[in-house]
C-alpha positions, 0 to 999 in steps of 0.5 A: 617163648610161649608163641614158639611153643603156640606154632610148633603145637599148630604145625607139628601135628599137620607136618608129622600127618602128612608125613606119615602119608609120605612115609606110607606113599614110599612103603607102598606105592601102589597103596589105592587111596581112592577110598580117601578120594571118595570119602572126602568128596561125597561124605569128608569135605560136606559134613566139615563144611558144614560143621565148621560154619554152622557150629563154631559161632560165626554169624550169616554177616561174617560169612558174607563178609569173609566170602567176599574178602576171599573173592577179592583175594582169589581176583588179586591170586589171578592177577599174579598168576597171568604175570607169572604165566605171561613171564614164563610164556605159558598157558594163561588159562589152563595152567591158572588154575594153581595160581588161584586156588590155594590148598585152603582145605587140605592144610588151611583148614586143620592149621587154622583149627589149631592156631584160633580153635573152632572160630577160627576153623568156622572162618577158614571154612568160609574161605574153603567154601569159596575155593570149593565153588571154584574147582568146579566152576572156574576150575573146570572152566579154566582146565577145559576152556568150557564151563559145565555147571553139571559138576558142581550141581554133581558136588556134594560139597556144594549142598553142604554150602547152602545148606549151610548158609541156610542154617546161618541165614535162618539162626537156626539151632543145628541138632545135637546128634547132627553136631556130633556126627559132623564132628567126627566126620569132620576130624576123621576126614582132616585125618584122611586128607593130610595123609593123602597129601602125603601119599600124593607128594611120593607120586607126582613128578616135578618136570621143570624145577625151574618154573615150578620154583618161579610159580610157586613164589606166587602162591606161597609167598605173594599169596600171603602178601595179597591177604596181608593188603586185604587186611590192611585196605579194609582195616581186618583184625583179630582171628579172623584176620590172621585166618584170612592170612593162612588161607592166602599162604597156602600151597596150590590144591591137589585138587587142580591136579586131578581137575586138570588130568580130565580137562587138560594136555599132558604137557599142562597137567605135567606143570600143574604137578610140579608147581603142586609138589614145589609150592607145598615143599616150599610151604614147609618153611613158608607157612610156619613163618606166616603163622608165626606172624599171625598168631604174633599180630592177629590173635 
């Protein structure tokens, strides 16, 4: 009974956010959230990345080794993704991006907090990171068939990152005002982002519930297959594992949506929506029994 109550105290506050942005989406649909867009970018998504590796007690060696787990993960996403995208006689390289980059920030990083606490958040924050250099590297390179390395050195994220990593590197002592002002950045941008999911669920449009419904089996549920073999292949254990797990679980990122609307075809850009809003529909029940098996063998 008590890994019932665990789940729903992790799930519920996620899920009734989320909803709320739903609701406020529904009420209002031309409510503007690109104050949220800009907070998360430039000060949100920086300030959590950096609060999340450098201060819940995750070392430079388990960053580096979590960081490539992810790698690994994200190859294994990519392989499944040309499958499916070859199956469904698709675009193999614009419309990847769904496939291989999970909504590890949005949803991964919130229900890892709740499920192992701050080490669990500095772990899937490790994830993120990786899933952040991607959207505007391979992202970028896959939405517009050319690479511009402009963007990330444009991406406040991706200071935050090095910065970061120097911290880890170096052991050194973050600050105590630096650590509450993260802090709060850091739980006022989870806020703001789930509750934008929300809004975004009320705006995109589904186009072929068909496949979107095939190409979402691939992100939410042979996602968490793949970082169930990772774990197995390299004997994982712990929180850290069952974080590996949430992470690969996750249903595809807004982010490739706004990535791809800039870079893409609208006939690309109209199926990376549909696969976005069918995966995260689908992650509503998909999600809360990978957690469920999580916090059951990986605690």
């Amino acid at each position: 009974m008590d890994i019932y109550l665990k789940l729903f105290e992790v799930l519920f506050p996620v899920f009734f956010i989320v909803g709320i942005g739903y609701y406020l989406g529904k009420k209002n649909p031309k409510l503007d959230t690109s104050f949220i867009t800009n907070f998360a970018a430039n000060i949100g998504s920086p300030a959590m990345v950096f609060y999340a590796v450098t201060t819940t007690g995750i070392t430079f060696n388990i960053f580096v080794e979590y960081f490539w787990y992810s790698v690994i993960a994200i190859f294994g996403f990519a392989i499944t993704g040309v499958i499916f995208l070859k199956f469904l006689n698709k675009d193999i390289v614009t419309e990847l991006p769904p496939f291989i980059l999970p909504n590890t920030g949005n949803m991964g990083l919130p229900i890892c907090l709740f499920a192992y606490g701050s080490q669990g958040l500095g772990i899937a924050a490790t994830i993120s990171s990786l899933v952040i250099l991607f959207h505007f590297t391979l992202g970028v390179f896959l939405a517009s068939k050319k690479l511009d390395l402009n963007l990330l050195f444009k991406s406040p994220p991706f200071y935050a990152i090095i910065i970061s990593v120097l911290f880890l590197y170096y052991e050194i002592e973050v600050p105590v005002f630096l650590i509450n002002t993260t802090m709060m950045l850091t739980y006022a941008a989870i806020f703001l982002i789930l509750m934008s999911l929300g809004i975004a669920l009320t705006r995109f449009k589904v186009f072929s519930f068909k496949s979107a419904l095939i190409s979402s089996i691939a992100r939410v549920i042979i996602g968490p297959i793949i970082g169930f073999a990772i774990i197995k292949t390299f004997d994982l254990s712990g929180f850290a594992a069952g974080v590996l797990l949430i992470q690969c679980s996750m249903p595809s990122a807004v982010l490739t949506y706004l990535v791809g609307s800039l870079y893409s075809s609208k006939k690309v850009v109209d199926s990376v929506a549909s696969m976005i809003v069918v995966s995260t529909v689908m992650s509503f029940v998909t999600v809360p029994i990978t957690v469920f098996f999580a916090l059951k063998y990986f605690y």
